[in-house]
N, C-alpha and C positions, 0 to 999 in steps of 0.2 A: 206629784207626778205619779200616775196609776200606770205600771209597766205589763204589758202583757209579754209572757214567755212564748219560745225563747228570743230575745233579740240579739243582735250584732253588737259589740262592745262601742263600736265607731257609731252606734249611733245613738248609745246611753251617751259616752262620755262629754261631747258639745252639750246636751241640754244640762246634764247634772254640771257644767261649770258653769252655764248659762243661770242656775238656777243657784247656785255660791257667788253669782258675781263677780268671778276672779278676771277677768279684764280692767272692769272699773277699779278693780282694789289694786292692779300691779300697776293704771294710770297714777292714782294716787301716791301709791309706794317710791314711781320716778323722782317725784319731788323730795323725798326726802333723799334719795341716791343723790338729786343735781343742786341740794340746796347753796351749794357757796356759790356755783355756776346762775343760780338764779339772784341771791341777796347781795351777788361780790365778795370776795377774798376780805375783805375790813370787817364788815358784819361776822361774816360765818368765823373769824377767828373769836367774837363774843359769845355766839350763839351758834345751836347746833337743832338742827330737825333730827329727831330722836325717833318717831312714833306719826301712823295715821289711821285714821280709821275711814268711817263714809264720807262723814262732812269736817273732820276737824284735823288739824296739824300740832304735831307737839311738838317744840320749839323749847331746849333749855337755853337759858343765859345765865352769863358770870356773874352780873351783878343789877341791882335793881333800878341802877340808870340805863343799861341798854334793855331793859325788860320795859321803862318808862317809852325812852326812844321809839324800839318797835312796835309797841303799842300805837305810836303816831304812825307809824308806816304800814300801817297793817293793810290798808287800803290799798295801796300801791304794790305791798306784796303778791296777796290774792289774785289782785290784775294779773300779776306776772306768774303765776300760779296757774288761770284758768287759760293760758297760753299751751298747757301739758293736757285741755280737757280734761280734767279729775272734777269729783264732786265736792271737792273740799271748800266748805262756808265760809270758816275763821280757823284762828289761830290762838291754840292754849299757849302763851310765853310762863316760865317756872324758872324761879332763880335757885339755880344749885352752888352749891359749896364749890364742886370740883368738876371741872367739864374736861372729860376723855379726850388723853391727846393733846391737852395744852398743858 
């Protein structure tokens, strides 16, 4: 973006967000704010959306059978995912020792 001086601030600052993509990124970001509201209250107490970026969601779990599980549902969850319009493709699942909060 080639700015010629001086301009009004009101009308850098739309393109310079337009051009960080910070609407796409805070659609993306809802999902992991509304992740138990989208997977249900049983999951989200195994697993936690952690992290997103363009196209991917990061998703910890407790142990390596719900890591197996949502691995199966992954299809069904994205569904319920591109319901928030975000750009997110898939889902990284990572099994940690200790999940925040439980």
């Amino acid at each position: 973006m080639f700015l010629k001086f001086p301009q009004r601030i009101n009308k850098i600052i739309p393109e310079v967000l337009k051009d960080m993509n910070i609407e796409q990124r805070m659609k993306n970001w809802q999902v992991v704010e509304k992740w138990a509201e989208i997977v249900g209250a049983r999951i989200s107490e195994h697993a936690q959306a952690t992290a997103v970026d363009t196209e991917n969601l990061y998703v910890n779990v407790d142990s390596p059978m719900w890591q197996s599980q949502l691995f199966l549902m992954k299809g069904t969850i994205i569904r319920k995912i591109k319901k928030y319009s975000t750009s997110i493709k898939d889902i990284k699942f990572r099994v940690v020792d200790e999940m925040g909060g439980h």
